[in-house]
C-alpha positions in Angstrom: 15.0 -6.8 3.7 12.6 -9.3 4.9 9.8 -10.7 3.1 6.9 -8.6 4.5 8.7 -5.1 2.6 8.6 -6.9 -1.0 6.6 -6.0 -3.7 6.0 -7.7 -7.2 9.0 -7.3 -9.2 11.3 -7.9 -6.3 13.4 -11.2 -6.2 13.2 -14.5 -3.9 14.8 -17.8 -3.5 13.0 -21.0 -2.8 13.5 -22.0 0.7 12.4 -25.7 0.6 11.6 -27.7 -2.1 8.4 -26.1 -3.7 5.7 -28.9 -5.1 2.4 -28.7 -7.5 0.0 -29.2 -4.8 -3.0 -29.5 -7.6 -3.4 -25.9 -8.3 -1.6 -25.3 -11.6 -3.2 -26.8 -14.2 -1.5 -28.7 -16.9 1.3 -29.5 -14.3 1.4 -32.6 -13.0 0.2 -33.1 -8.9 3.1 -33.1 -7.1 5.8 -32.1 -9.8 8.3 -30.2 -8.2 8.4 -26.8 -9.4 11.6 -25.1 -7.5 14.1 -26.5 -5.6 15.9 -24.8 -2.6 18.0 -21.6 -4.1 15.9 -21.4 -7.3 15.3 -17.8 -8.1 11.9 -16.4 -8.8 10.3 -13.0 -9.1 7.0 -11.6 -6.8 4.0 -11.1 -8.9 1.6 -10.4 -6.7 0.7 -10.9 -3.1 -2.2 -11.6 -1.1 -4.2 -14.0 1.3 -6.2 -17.0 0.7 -9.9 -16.6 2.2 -9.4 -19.4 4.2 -6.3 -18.1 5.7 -7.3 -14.2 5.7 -4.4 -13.7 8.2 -1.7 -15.6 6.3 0.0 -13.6 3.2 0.7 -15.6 0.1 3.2 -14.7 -2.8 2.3 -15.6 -6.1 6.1 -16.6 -6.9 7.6 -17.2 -11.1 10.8 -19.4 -10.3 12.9 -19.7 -13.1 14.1 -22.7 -14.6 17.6 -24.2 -15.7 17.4 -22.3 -19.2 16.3 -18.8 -17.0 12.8 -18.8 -18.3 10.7 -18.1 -15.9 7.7 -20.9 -14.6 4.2 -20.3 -13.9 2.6 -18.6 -11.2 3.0 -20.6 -7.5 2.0 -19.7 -4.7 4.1 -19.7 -1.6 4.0 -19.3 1.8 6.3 -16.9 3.9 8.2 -20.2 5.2 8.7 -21.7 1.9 10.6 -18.2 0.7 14.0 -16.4 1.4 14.9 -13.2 1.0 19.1 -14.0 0.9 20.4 -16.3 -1.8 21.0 -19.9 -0.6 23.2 -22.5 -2.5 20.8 -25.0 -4.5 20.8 -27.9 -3.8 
């Protein structure tokens, strides 16, 4: 399955490591949220109005107790579809 076919509720692995970039509040800037082969759930997708041709996944990784973490958003390349080992 690749990532354009997924829907919210479907399952993803961090690809790279996945940072705050300053859009999650009461997260520190830059605190790494998911590290390559960290599982997370779809929630939603869509595209920034800036980037109108670009889709973006709003993405809840979980954490080392399985809880899941706030909403990020990722971009297609930051994303797999196929579980890879963490890191």
């Amino acid at each position: 399955m690749t990532l354009e076919q997924l829907t919210p509720g479907d399952l993803v692995y961090a690809a790279s490591h996945i940072y705050n970039d300053g859009g999650i509040p009461d997260i520190p800037q830059d605190a790494l949220l998911a590290e390559p082969g960290t599982k997370g759930v779809i929630i939603e997708t869509g595209h920034l109005e800036e980037s109108p041709e670009r889709v973006l996944y709003l993405v809840r990784f979980e954490d080392s107790e399985l809880n899941l973490g706030p909403p990020t958003g990722c971009w297609p390349e930051e994303l797999s579809t196929t579980e890879i080992e963490k890191s």
